[in-house]
N, C-alpha and C positions, 0 to 999 in steps of 0.2 A: 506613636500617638495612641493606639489603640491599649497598648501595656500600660501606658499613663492613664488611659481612660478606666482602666480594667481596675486599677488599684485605689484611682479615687470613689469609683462607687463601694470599696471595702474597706476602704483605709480608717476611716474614720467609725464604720459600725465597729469595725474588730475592735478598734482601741476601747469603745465605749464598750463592749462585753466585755474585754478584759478585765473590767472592775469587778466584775460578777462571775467570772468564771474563772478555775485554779487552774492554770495551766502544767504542763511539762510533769506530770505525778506521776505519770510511767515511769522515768528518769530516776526518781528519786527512790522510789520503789523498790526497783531492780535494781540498784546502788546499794539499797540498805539490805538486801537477802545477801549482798557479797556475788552480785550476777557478775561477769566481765562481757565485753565486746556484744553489748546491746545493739543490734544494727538489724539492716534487710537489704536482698538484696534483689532486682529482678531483670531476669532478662530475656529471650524471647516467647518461653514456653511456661514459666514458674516464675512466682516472688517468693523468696522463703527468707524468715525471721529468724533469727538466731540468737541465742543466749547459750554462754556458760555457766549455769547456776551451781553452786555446791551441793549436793546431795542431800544435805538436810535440811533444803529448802522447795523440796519438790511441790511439797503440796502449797506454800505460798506460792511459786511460778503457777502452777495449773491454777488457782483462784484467782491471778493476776490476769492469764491470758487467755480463760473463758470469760471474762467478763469483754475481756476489751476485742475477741473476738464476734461476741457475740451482740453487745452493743456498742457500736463502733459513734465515738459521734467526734465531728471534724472540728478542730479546733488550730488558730496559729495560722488559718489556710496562707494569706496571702504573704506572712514572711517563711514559712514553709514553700512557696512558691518561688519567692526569688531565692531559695538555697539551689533549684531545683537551675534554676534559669543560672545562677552558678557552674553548677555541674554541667549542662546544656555547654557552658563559654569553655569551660575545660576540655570536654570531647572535639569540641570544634576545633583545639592546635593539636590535635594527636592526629599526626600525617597517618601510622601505621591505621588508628580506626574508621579514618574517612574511608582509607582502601577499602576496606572489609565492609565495611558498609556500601561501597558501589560495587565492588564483585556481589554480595547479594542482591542489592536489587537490582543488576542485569539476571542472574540468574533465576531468580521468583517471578514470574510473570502472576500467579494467581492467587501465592500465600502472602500474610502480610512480614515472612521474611527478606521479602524485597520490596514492600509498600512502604514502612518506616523504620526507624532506630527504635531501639528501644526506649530511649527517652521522650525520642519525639523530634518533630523542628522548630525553631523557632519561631513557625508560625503556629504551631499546636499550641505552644504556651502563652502565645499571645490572648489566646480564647479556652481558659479553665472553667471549669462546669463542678460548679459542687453537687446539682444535681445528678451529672452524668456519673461523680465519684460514688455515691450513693447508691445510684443504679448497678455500678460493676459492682460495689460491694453487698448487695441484696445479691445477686445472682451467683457470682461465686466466694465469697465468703461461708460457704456453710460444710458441713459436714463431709455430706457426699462429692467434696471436692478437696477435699485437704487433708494431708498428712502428718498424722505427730513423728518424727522421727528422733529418736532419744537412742543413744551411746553413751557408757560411760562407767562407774560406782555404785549402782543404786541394785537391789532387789524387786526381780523383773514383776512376784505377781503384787508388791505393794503399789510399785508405781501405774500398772496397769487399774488398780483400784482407783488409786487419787486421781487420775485420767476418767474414768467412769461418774464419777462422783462429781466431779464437775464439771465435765463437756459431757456427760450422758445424756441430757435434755436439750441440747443443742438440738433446733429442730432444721432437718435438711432439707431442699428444696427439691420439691416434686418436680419443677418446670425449669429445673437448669439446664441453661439454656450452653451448651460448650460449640466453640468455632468450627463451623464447617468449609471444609475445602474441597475444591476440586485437584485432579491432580495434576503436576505439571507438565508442559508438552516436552516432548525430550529434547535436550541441545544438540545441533544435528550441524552446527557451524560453528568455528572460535567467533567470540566474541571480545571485541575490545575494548576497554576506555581508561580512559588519562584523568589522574586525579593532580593535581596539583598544593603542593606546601614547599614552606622553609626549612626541612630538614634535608636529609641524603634520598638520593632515589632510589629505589626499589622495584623490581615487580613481581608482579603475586599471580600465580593459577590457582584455579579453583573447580572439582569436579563432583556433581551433586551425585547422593547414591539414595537407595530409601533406607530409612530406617528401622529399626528391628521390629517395630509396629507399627502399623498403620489400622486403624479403626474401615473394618468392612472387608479388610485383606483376611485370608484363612491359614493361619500357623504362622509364626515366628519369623523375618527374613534373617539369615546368616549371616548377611552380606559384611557385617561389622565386625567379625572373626576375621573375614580374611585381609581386610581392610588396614587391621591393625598388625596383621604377619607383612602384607608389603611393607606398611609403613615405616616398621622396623627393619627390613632388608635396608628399606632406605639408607633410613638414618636412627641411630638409638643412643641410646646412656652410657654405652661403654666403646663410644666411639668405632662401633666394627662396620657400622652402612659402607653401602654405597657411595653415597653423599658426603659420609665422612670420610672415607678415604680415597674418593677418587675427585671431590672438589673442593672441601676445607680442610685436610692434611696438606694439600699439596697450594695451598691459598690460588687457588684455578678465578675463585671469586671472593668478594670482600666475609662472603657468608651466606648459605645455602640450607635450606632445612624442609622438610616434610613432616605435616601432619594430617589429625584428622579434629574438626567441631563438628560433636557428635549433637547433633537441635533433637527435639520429640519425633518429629515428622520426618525428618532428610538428615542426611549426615553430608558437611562438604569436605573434600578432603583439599587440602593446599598444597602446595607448593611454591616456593617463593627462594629469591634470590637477590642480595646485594652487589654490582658492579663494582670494580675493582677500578682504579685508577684508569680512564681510557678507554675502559671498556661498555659499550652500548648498552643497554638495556635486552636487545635483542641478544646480542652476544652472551652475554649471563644467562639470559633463558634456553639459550641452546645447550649450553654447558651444563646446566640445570636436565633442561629436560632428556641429556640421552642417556644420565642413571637411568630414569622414567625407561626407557627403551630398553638397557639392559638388563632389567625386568621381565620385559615380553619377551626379548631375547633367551632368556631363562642363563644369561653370564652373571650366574652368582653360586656360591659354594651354597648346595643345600645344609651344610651341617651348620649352618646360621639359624636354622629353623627351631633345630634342637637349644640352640644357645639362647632363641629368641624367651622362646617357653619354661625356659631355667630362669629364667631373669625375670619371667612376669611373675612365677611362682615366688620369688624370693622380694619381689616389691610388694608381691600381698601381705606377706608375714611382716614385711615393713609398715604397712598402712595401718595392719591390726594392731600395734603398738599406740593409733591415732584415734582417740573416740571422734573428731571432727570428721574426718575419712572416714571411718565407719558410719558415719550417718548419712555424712554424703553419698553414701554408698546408697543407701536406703530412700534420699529424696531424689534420687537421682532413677531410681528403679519404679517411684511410684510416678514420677511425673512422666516415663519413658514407656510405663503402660508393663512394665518386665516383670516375669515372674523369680521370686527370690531365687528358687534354684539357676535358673538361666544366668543370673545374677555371679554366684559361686561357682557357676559352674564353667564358666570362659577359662580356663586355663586347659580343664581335659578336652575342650572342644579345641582349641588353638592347637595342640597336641597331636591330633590327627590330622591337621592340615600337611598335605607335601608341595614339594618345590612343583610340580605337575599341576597342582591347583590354585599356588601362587600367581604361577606363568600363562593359565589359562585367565583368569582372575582379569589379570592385566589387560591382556589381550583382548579380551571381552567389554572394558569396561571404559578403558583409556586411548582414546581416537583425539578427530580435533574436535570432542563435545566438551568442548572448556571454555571458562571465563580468564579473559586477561585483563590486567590492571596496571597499567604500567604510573608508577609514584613518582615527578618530577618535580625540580625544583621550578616555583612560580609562586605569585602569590594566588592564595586564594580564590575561588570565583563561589558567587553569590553569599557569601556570610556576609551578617550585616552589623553595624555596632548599634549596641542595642544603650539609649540612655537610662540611667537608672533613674527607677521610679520612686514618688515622695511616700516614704513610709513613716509612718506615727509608731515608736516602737509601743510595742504590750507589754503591759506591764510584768513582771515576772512572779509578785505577790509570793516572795518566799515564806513571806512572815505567816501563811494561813495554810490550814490542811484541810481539806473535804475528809467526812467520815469515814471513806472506804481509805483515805490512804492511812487514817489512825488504825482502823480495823487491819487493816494491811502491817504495818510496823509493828501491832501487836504479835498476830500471828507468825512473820520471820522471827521475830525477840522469844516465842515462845519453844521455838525447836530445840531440839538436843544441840546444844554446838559441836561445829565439829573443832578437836583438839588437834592442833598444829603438830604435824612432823618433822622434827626438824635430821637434817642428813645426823648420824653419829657415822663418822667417818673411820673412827678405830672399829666398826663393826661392818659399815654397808663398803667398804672397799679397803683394800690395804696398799701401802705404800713402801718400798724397798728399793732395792738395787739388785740388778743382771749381776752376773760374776765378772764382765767384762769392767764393770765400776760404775754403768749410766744407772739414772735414776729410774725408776720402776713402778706403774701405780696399777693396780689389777683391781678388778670388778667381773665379777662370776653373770653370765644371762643363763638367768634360770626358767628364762620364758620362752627361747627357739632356739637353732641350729645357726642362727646368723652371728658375725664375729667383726669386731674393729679393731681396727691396730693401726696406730699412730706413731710418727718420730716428730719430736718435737722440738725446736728450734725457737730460742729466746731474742732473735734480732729479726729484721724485718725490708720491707722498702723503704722505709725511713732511714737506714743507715747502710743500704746499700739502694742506689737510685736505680740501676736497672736489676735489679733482681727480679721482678712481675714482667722484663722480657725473656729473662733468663730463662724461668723458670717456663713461657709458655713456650720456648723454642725446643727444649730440653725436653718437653713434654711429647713433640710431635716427630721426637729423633727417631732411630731405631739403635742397634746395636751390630757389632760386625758380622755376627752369626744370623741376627734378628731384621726385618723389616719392621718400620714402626707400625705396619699395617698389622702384620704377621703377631705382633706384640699385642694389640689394642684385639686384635680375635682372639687369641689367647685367656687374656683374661676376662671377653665377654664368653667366652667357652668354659670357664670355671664358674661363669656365675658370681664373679668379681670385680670390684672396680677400683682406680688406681686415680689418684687427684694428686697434685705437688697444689699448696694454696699460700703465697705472699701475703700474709699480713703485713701491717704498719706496722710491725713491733714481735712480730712472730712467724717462722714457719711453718704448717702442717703437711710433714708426709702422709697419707691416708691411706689405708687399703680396707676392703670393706667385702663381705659376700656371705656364701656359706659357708658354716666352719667345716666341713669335710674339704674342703679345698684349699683351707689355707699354707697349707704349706709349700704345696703346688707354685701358689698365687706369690707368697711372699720369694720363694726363689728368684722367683722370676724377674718380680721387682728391683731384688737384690743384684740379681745380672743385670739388669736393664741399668741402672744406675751407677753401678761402677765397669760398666763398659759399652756406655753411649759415644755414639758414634755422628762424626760433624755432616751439613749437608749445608753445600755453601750453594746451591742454587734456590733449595727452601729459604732460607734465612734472606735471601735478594728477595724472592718474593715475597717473605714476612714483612721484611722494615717498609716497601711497597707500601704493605697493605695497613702498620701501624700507624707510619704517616696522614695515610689516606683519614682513617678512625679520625686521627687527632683532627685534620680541618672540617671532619663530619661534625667535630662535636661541637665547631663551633657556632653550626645551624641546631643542632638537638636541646630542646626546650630542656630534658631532664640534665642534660649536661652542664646547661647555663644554671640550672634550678640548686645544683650541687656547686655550683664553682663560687655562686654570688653567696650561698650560705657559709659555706669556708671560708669567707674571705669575711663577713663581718664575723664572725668566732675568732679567726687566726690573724687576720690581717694579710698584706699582702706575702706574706713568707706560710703557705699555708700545703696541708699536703696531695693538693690538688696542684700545686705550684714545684712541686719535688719533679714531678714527671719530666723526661726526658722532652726536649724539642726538637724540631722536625731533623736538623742537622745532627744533632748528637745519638739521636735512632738511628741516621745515614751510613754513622759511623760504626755502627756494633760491629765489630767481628765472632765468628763461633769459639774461635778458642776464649775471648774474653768472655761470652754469655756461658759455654762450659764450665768456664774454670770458678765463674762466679759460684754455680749451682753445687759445684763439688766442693769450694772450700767452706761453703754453708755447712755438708753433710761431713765436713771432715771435723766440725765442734762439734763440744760435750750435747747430750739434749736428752732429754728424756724419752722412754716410752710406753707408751700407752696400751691397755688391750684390754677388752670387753669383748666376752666370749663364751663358748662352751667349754673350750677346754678348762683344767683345775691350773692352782696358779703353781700347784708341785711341775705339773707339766712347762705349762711354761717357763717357769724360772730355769728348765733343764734344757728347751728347746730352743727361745729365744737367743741365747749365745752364741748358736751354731748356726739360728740363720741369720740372725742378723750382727756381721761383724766387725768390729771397729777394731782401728789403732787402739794402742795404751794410752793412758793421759794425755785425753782429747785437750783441746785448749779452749778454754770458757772465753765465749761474748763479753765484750765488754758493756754497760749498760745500755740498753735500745734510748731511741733520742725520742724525745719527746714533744709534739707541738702544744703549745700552752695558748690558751686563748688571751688575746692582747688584753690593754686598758681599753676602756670602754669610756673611761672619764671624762672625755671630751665629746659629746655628744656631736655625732656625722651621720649622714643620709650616704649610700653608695649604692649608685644605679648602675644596671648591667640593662642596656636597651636589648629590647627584645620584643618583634611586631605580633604580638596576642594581642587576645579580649579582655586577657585576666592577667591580673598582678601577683607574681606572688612576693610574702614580705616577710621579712626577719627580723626579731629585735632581739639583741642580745646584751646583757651585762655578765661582765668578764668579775670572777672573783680573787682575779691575782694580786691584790692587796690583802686576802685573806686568806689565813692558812687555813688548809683546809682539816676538818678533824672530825673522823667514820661516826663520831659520837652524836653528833646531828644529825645524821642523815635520817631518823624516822621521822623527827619533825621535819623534814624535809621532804621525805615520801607523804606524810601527811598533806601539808602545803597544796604539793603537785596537783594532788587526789584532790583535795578541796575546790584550788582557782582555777587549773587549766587544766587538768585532765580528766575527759570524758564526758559524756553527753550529758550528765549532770552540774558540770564543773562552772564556774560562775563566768568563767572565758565563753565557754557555749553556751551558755543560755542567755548571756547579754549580748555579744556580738553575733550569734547565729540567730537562734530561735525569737531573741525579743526583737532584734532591730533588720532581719536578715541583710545584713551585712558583708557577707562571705559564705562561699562554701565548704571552707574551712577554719576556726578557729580556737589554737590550742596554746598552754603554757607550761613547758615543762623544764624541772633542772636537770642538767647533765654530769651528774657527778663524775670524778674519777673511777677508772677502772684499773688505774695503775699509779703507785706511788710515784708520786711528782707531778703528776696532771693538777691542770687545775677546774675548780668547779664555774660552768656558767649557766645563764638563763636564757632559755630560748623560747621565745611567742613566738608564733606562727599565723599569717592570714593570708589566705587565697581568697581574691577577692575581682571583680569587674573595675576596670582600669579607672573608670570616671565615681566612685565609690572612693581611692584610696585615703585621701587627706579625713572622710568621716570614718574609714575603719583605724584609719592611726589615731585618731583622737581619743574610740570608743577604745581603743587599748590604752591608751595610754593615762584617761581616766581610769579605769579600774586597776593600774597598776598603781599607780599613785594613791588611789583613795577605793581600797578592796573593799565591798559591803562585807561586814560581819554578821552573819547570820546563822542563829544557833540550832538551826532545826536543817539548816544545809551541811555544817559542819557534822551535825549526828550521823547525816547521811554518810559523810566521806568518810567519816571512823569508824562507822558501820565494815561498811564498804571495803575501808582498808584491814583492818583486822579480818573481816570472812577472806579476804585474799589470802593473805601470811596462813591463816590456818588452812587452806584448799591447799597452798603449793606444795608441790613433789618433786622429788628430783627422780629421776627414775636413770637405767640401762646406764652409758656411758656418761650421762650429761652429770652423774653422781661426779666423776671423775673430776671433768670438766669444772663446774661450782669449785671443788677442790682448789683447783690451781687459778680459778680467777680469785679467791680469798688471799693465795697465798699474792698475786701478782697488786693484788689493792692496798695490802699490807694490816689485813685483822684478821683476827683469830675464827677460829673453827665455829665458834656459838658467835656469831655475826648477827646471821638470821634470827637467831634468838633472843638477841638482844634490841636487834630493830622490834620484834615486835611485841616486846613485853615495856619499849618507852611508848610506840606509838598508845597501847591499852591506856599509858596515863595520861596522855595528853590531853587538852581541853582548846576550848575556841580562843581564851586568852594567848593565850601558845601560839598558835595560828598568829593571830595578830601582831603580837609581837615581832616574830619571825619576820611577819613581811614588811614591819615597821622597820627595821632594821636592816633589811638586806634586799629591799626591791623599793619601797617608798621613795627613797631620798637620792637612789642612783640613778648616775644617768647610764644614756645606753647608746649605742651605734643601731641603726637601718640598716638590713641592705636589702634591696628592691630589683626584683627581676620585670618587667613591663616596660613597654612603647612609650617613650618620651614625648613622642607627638601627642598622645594623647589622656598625657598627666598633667594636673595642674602643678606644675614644680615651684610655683611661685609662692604658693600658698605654705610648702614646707619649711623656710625660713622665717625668723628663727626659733621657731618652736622646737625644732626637730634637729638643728644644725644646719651646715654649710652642705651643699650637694657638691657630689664628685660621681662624674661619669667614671665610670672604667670602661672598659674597652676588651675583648674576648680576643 
């Protein structure tokens, strides 16, 4: 009642500004400079905004977001509100973030990381305060409290300028006001408490430490160097922990893992653990926690320490490949109070830590001052279903611009463009054949010391149904000489890491590290693989625990969220429906899952490599380590799922007790052949009706009428000759809401607004994209073989985006007059039957069919 109250005293003034006021121009804005992934995000300590812009639109982003930093004025509040109260119903079926949110507030007695969520409760949003929005934004909105952090293309002192130029006169607050805390009392007893949901159970430890700064403390704490050396003893990426080999090699528990959330103020570190068939929750935790012990113990090989610190150095040289990572790098330093050297400088400090300091470390820090959370199956206690309120949508007034966003579209139109790179693949890599006859594709890294090298495999799970068990049992073997323990340290000791990955249609041997190692590294692998060795007491405990998975998944929201989408694209034959059942895993034996994995490697398949070496070397090296029979025998073509007819218009509900609905509408284009020569009015389309925050899907069902916290429409074209193309809308939305988010879809699919100054935008939009994208390192390679696997030629890209440049809004039109107007489509709906009106769905929408998980 109070949220109903809330929205009638706004409902009606909003609607009546929106005549007079332009909404969503940031949107359009950022669209037309060619920005991507406009969003924000915040959570306990920082909000930070983010944009991809192009380079030669810097100084339109800094004129765009000094303004709207500096005069912020609120607009959209109350259906901005219910996206918000959206998101709110989402966090509330996430079993995993209830936990984490009650291990914090038992552990915060006096910070508010145990006061509330980030979001908030659903009693906070029942009571929004524009004024109080206002007030946090006058106090920390200003200068002396935020950071530009930029990575990327651009020339450091121009942008440095255009930054000056228009955030220099931002005036900062004298009397900012920043949150004081007291500090916390120390946890001196376990504490525990019991969260309850519908998915699998869990439980979680949790040990608070301080963090690298605290305001009033005098010099730097350490504490998070060495925090990050346990945590990797533990458990790490190349599978050599503790944890990984002495409770999920040996499947001890359904899944075990250690880390650390590094907050501004305290850093918690976790530990957590899934039950296995039978096994207690308490029983998991013990299992769990006496790695934890053989830490204090100091029962672990120190030359893990060395492996530890070869491995962080060689994910920096990974990340620096990442302008995203780089930045985070940088908001991550300013909100945590860190000086940039301390920042670079974590590897040579990890460096000098020894097993002596690890072992002390532990012993010092890890008692019973922990928080437990044990996650059980029940429903819920205290979430309340929240009825949605009467909103009057605002208008979206496409048809009108305010002067700044003309002034705006000028100045993006007036930059240098940038000119599209398209790969020339006779020059940025080469393609050949080994001596042995496989196929050969090389790409020189002329940017570090790190190296990939792939076997690749043209068949998949799709035509072998256990192959993704094969391949994970194979993975955890060892060999007759070898331990698979002894193996998985091995190649975390070169600073190397080893993946076998089942695609639907393909598979990737991978090896990956420094190139000084690789020869080392690929030996190894090569042994490992033609002389794996059975462990039929593992594989009893695997199929256990595969089992176990499969009835987990069918309490897991993202698993239903995936099963009821496949099933309106494929119908019931879909490749969620390929997977092995409970009996038929019962059944594996080792020689069957071996001989499956070896007669994979015993076909033809290509291979791959991105590196430092030259490709004279390789072509001379590759033979000898890696060696096959003669006249391997080629796959026969991988199978294919096609998405059904749609032309029968059906609703197919998978029940499921959430807040929130999620929905699917799809039309299938298997009455049309498909042909690459449309696809830019196709990418166009997307870019125009459903994709992205300016797209006519969001700004009618989200922003004008807040109707969902999601919604999007995109097509999914082939990615392989003989697929077929379908369309996919998407809405997350509050359960008592669905029958008016189906309609607002299905209005604008039926009857798209044309509008030519929205359309500007997405061509805008779309062309500054095709001209920013790069293929760069391995992914050159990569691009290569999915052109050839789609079936068009090498100027693909080129050709998309030299039709998108001619395109017009008639185009558009057409397009959807033709191939979304007049079709029908299949539903299918993940949400609580008890409280949908199903009555209502008929026959607009079709006939309803429960399915059943």
């Amino acid at each position: 009642e109070e949220r109903k109250a809330q929205y009638a005293k706004i409902d009606s003034i909003s609607y009546a500004a929106s005549e007079y006021f332009i909404g969503n121009e940031y949107d359009k804005i950022m669209a037309q400079m060619g920005a991507q992934g406009s969003n924000a995000f915040t959570s306990f300590d920082m909000t930070v905004y983010t944009e991809d812009i192009p380079s030669n639109q810097v100084e339109a982003w800094a004129k765009v977001q000094s303004d709207r930093f500096k005069n912020m004025v609120i607009r959209g509040f109350h259906t901005e509100l219910e996206a918000v109260y959206e998101e709110c119903n989402l966090g509330l079926s996430s079993d995993g973030g209830n936990a984490v949110d009650t291990l914090l507030f038992a552990m915060f007695d006096k910070h508010p990381y145990g006061e509330q969520t980030t979001i908030g409760t659903q009693e906070h949003l029942k009571n929004p305060s524009i004024v109080n929005i206002q007030k946090h934004f006058d106090n920390f909105y200003v200068p002396n409290n935020v950071a530009i952090c930029m990575a990327g293309d651009f020339n450091p002192d121009q942008v440095i300028a255009t930054i000056k130029q228009y955030f220099g006169d931002w005036k900062k607050n004298d009397n900012l006001k920043l949150l004081e805390f007291e500090d916390e009392e120390p946890i001196n007893a376990h504490i525990e408490k019991t969260v309850y949901g519908l998915e699998s159970p869990f439980v979680q430890m949790g040990w608070r430490f301080p963090s690298a700064y605290k305001a009033g403390r005098e010099g730097l704490n350490y504490t998070e160097d060495t925090l990050y050396m346990l945590t990797n003893v533990l458990t790490n990426r190349g599978g050599a922990g503790l944890i990984d080999q002495n409770v999920n090699r040996p499947q001890k528990t359904l899944g075990a893992a250690a880390y650390s959330y590094t907050l501004s103020d305290y850093i918690v570190f976790f530990l957590e653990c899934e039950p296995r068939e039978g096994q207690s929750l308490e029983e998991a935790k013990a299992i769990v926690m006496e790695e934890l012990e053989k830490v204090k113990r100091g029962d672990f090989d120190s030359t893990v320490l060395t492996s530890i610190v070869n491995n962080f150095r060689r994910q920096q040289m990974q990340a620096q490949d990442s302008y995203r990572a780089l930045a985070s790098w940088q908001y991550n330093a300013f909100i945590n109070h860190l000086p940039w050297d301390y920042v670079i400088g974590e590897g040579d400090r990890i460096a000098k830590i020894t097993k002596e300091d690890v072992v002390a470390f532990a012993n010092r820090h890890f008692g019973d001052n922990y928080v437990q959370v044990n996650k059980v199956q029940g429903p819920q206690v205290g979430v309340k279903k929240l009825e949605k309120p009467a909103i009057t949508a605002i208008r979206t007034n496409r048809d009108t611009s305010s002067q700044f966003l003309r002034d705006m579209e000028t100045l993006a139109n007036s930059a240098a463009p940038i000119q599209p790179v398209f790969v020339d693949f006779d020059k940025d890599m080469s393609v050949g054949k080994l001596s042995n006859g496989l196929d050969f594709y090389y790409k020189h890294n002329d940017d570090n010391e790190l190296f990939n090298l792939a076997y690749y495999f043209t068949n998949g799970s799709n035509d072998i149904d256990i192959l993704p068990y094969a391949i994970s049992y194979v993975q955890a073997l060892g060999t007759d000489s070898l331990t698979a323990d002894q193996i998985s340290s091995k190649f975390y000791n070169l600073a190397c890491s080893f993946y076998a990955n089942p695609g639907a249609n393909d598979v990737t041997v991978a090896l990956s590290g420094l190139g000084s190692s690789m020869e080392e590294a690929v030996a190894l692998l090569e042994n490992f693989l033609a002389n794996v060795k059975a462990d039929e007491n593992l594989l009893e405990m695997m199929k256990q625990n595969w089992i176990l998975e499969k009835m987990n998944a069918k309490t897991s929201k993202k698993a239903n969220e995936s099963a009821v989408q496949m099933y309106a694209i494929y119908g019931p034959e879909n490749p969620m429906t390929m997977d092995l059942k409970p009996a038929q895993i019962a059944a594996l034996t080792s020689d069957q899952l071996i001989a499956a994995v070896k007669d994979v490697l015993a076909h033809k398949h290509a291979v791959v490599y991105y590196g430092p070496e030259s490709k004279e070397n390789m072509l001379q090296k590759l033979p000898q380590m890696h060696k096959v029979a003669e006249n391997l025998p080629e796959f026969g073509p991988s199978k294919l799922f096609k998405a059904w007819s749609t032309q029968t218009p059906c609703v197919y509900l998978a029940p499921y007790k959430a807040n929130q609905i999620n929905m699917y509408k799809v039309i299938s284009y298997d009455d049309v052949e498909y042909n690459p020569a449309n696809d830019a009015i196709v990418n166009l389309y997307d870019i125009y009706f459903g994709s992205g925050m300016s797209s006519i899907v969001f700004q009618d069902i989200r922003e004008a009428k807040g109707l969902a916290y999601h919604a999007s429409a995109r097509t999914s074209l082939p990615g392989r000759k003989g697929e077929v193309p379908f369309y996919l809308a998407r809405v997350y939305t509050q359960n008592d809401k669905m029958l008016d988010a189906m309609s607002a879809m299905d209005e604008i699919l039926t009857d798209m607004p044309a509008n030519q100054k929205s359309f500007d935008v997405a061509k805008a939009n779309a062309v500054q994209n095709l001209a920013t994208r790069r293929y760069n390192g391995a992914n050159v390679i990569w691009h290569y073989i999915s052109l050839q696997e789609k079936g068009v030629g090498a100027d693909y890209d080129k050709q998309v985006y030299d039709k998108i440049s001619g395109l017009n809004l008639e185009d558009i039109v057409a397009y959807q007059q033709a191939n979304v107007k007049n079709r029908s489509y299949v539903t299918g709906i993940l949400g609580n039957p008890a409280e949908l009106n199903l009555t209502g769905i008929a026959p607009s929408y079709g006939k309803v069919v429960i399915l059943r998980t």
